[in-house]
C-alpha positions as CSV (number, residue, x, y, z in Angstrom):
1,X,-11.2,-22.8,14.9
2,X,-11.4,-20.9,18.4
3,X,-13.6,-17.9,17.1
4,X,-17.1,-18.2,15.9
5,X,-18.4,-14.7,14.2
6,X,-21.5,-13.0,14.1
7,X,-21.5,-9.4,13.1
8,X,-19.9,-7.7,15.4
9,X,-20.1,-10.4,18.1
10,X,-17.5,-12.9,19.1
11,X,-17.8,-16.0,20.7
12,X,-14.5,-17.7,21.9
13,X,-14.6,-21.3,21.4
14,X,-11.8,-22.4,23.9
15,X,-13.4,-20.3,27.1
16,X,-16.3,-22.0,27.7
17,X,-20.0,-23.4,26.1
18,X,-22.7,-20.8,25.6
19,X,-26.3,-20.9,25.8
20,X,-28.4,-19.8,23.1
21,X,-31.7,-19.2,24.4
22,X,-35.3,-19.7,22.5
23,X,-37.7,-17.8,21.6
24,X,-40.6,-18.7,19.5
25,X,-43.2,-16.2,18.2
26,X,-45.6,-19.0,17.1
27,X,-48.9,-20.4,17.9
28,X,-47.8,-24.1,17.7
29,X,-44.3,-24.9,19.1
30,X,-44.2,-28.2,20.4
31,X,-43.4,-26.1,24.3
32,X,-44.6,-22.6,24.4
33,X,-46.3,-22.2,21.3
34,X,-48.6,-19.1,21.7
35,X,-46.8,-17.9,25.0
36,X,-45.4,-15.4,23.1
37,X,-47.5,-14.1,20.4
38,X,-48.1,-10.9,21.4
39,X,-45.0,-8.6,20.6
40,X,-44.6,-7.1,24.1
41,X,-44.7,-10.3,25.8
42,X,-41.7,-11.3,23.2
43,X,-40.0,-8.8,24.1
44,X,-39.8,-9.2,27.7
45,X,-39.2,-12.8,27.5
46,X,-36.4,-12.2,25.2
47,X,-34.9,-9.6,27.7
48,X,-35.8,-12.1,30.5
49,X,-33.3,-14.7,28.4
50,X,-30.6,-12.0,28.5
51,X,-30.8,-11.5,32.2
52,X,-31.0,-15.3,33.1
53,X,-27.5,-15.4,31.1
54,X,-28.4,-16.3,27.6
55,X,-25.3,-15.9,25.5
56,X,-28.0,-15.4,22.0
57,X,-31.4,-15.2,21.7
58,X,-32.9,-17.0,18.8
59,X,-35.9,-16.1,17.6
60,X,-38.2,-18.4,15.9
61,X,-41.8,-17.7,13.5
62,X,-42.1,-20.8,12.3
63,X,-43.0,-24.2,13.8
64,X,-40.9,-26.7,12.9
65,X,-42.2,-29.5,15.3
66,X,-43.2,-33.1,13.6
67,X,-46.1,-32.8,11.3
68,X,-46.0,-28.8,11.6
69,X,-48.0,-26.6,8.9
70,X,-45.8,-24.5,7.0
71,X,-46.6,-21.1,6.9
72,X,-45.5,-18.2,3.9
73,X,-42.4,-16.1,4.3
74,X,-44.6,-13.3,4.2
75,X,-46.8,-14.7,7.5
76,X,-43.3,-15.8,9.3
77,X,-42.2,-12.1,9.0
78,X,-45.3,-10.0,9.9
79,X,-44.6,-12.4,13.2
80,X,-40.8,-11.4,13.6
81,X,-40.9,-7.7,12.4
82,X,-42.4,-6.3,15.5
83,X,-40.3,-8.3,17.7
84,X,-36.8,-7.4,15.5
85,X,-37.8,-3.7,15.8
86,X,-38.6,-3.7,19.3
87,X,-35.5,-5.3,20.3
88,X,-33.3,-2.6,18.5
89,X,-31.5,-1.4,21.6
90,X,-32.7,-3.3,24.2
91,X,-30.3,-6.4,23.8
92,X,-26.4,-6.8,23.8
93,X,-26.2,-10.2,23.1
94,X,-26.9,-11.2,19.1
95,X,-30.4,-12.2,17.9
96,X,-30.7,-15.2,15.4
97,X,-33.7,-16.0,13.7
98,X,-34.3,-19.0,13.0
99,X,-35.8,-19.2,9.4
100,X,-35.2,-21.2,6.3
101,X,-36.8,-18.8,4.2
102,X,-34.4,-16.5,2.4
103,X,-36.7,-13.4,2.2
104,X,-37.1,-13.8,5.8
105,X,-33.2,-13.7,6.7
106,X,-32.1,-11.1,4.5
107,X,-35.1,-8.8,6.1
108,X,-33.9,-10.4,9.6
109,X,-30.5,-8.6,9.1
110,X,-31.7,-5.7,8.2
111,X,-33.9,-5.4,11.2
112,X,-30.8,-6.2,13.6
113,X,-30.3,-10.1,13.5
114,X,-26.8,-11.3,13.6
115,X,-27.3,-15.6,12.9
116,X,-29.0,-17.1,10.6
117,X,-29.9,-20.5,12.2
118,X,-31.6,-22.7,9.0
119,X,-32.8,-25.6,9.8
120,X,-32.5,-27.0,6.2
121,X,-29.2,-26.1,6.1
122,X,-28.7,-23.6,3.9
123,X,-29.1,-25.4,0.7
124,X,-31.3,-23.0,-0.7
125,X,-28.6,-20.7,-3.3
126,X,-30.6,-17.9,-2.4
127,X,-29.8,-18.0,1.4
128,X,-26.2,-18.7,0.8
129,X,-26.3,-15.8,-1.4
130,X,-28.4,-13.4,1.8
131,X,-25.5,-15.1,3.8
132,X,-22.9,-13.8,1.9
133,X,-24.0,-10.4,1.4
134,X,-23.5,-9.6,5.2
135,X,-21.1,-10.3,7.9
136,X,-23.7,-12.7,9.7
137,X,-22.9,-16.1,11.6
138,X,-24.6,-19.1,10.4
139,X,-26.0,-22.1,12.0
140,X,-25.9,-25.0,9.6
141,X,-28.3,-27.9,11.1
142,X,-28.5,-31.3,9.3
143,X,-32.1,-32.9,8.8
144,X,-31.8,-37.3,8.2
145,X,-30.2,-39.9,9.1
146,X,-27.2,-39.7,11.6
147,X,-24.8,-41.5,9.5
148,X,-25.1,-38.9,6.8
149,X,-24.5,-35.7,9.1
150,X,-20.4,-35.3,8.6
151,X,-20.9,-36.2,4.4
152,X,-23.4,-33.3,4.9
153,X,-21.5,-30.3,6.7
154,X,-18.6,-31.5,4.6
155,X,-20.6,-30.7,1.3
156,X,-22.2,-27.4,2.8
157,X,-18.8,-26.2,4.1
158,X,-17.5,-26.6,0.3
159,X,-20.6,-24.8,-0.6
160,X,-20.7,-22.2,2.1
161,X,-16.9,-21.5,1.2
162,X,-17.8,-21.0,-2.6
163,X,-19.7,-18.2,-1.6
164,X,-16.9,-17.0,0.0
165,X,-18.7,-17.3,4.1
166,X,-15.6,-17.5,6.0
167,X,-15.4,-20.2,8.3
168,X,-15.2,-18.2,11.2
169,X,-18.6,-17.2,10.3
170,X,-19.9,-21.3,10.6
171,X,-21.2,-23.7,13.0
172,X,-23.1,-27.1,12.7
173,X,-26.0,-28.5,14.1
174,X,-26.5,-32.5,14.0
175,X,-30.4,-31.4,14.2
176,X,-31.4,-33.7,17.4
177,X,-34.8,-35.2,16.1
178,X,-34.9,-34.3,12.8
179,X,-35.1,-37.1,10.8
180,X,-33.1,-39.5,13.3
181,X,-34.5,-42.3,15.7
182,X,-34.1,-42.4,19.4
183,X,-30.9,-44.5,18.9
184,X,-29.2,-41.8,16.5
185,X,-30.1,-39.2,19.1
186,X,-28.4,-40.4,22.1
187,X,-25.4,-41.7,19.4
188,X,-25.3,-37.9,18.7
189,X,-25.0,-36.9,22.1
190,X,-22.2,-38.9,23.1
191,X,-19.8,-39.0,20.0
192,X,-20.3,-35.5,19.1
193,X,-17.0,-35.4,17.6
194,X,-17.4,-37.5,15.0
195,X,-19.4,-34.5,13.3
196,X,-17.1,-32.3,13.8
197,X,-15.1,-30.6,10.8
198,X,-12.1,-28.5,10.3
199,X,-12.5,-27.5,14.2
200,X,-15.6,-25.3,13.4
201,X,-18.1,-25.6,16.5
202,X,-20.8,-27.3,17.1
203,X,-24.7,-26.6,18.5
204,X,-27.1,-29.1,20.1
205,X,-30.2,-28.4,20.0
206,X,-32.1,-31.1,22.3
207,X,-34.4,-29.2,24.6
208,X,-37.3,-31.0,25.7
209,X,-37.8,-33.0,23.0
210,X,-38.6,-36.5,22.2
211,X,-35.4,-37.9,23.1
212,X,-35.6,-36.7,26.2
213,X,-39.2,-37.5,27.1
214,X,-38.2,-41.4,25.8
215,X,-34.7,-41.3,27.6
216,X,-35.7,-39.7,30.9
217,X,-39.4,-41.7,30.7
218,X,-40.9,-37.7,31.3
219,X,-44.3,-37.5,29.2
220,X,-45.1,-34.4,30.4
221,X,-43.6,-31.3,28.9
222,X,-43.2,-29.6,32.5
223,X,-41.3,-32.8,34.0
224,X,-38.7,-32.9,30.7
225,X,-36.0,-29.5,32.1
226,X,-34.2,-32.4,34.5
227,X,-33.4,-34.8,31.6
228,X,-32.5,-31.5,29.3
229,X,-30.1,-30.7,31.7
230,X,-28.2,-34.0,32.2
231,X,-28.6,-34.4,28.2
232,X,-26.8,-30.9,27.8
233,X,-24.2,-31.3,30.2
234,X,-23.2,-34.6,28.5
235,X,-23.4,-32.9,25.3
236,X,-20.7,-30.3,27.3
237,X,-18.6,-33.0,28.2
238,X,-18.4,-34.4,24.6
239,X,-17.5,-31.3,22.9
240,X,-21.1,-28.8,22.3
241,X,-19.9,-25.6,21.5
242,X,-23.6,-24.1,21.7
243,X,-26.4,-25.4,23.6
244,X,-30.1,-24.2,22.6
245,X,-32.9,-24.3,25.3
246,X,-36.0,-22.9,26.4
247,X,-34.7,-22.7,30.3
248,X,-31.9,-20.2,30.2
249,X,-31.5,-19.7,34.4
250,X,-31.4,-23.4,34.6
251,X,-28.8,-24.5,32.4
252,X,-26.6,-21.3,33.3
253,X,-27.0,-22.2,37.1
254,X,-25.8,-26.1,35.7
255,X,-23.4,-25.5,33.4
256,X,-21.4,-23.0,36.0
257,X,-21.8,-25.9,38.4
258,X,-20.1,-28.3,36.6
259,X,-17.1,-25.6,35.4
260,X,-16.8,-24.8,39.1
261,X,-16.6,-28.9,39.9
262,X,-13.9,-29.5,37.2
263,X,-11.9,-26.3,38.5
264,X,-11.9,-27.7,41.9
């Protein structure tokens, strides 16, 4: 596959990685939960990802952190609806939200989202059947153990494709920390081809997480952007079509670094 689809945007695999940047509209993300609760502020910050280089800008309501509280579709939206409608306009890169709640994506779409990024996969019929109604991209993300990932975005790909999504339209996520040990993590990292199927491409997610903190030995959230960025670049290396991170600027700066260093 050397096209991934979303809407009307088109990402071309073969030319490069792109950087999906993150926003989160919640009071308890793990890294800048309540920095951007206030619409305004979300909307500059997503602008701000745009100008630093960010090639999406996924917007998330919900925390989905270890040991998060979940929240109703209804509360994730009144969070996102502000933002969504504020945006219209003022972006030409693709929004995705990041939801697993099917009410919440088809509303998403409506409002001007172009990805749907679920981090439970879509197994829920009725988000296959919100993803199939439009012409949206979809980020498929895998949540347990390592070994199970491939079985897994072989079985939603046959699903997916039952509800006629083209594949075009679909990229997986190994889901970096969910459900996985430190060992599975860095596994992930470096043989990120063995999840790969039918050529469709491929997002890691592994900013400043857990893995990082253990890998790098960075406690502190504000020390954790140096071991992101070695952990992304490797992730380049080995085959990430998508990377997602909270610091846009820096991993554009690295990432045309290391293009510029294999050009020579």
């Amino acid at each position: 596959m050397c096209v991934f689809k979303a809407g009307k945007y088109e990402f071309f695999l073969k030319e490069r990685t792109y950087v999906m940047g993150i926003l989160n509209v919640t009071p308890d993300s793990f890294f800048d939960g309540n920095n951007y609760m206030e619409p305004s502020v979300a909307v500059a910050h997503a602008i701000q990802l745009q100008a630093e280089g960010a090639d999406i800008v996924d917007i998330g309501a919900q925390s989905t952190r270890p040991g998060y509280k979940e929240i109703s579709p209804e509360e994730e939206f009144e969070r996102l609806i502000p933002v969504l409608k504020a945006l219209k306009g003022k972006l030409h890169v693709p929004v995705s939200v990041d939801t697993y709640y099917p009410l919440v994506a088809e509303k998403a779409l409506v409002h001007g989202a172009s990805i749907i990024n679920d981090v439970h996969g879509l197994k829920d019929k009725k988000m296959l059947e919100v993803a199939a109604s439009s012409d949206c991209g979809v980020v498929v993300m895998h949540d347990g153990p390592m070994s199970k990932a491939k079985d897994f975005f072989e079985e939603r790909l046959r699903a997916l494709r039952d509800y006629n999504i083209r594949k075009d339209r679909i990229c997986f996520d190994p889901g970096i920390g969910f459900g996985k040990n430190y060992n599975e993590d860095i596994f992930a990292i470096k043989n990120i081809q063995n999840y790969r199927v039918d050529e469709l491409p491929i997002l890691i997610g592994l900013s400043n997480k857990r893995v990082i903190k253990n890998a790098s030995g960075a406690s502190p959230l504000k020390d954790r952007l140096y071991g992101t960025i070695a952990a992304n670049i490797l992730a380049v290396q080995n085959g990430a079509n998508f990377i997602r991170v909270h610091d846009v600027k820096a991993h554009v700066l690295a990432l045309n670094s290391y293009r510029n260093i294999l050009k020579g």
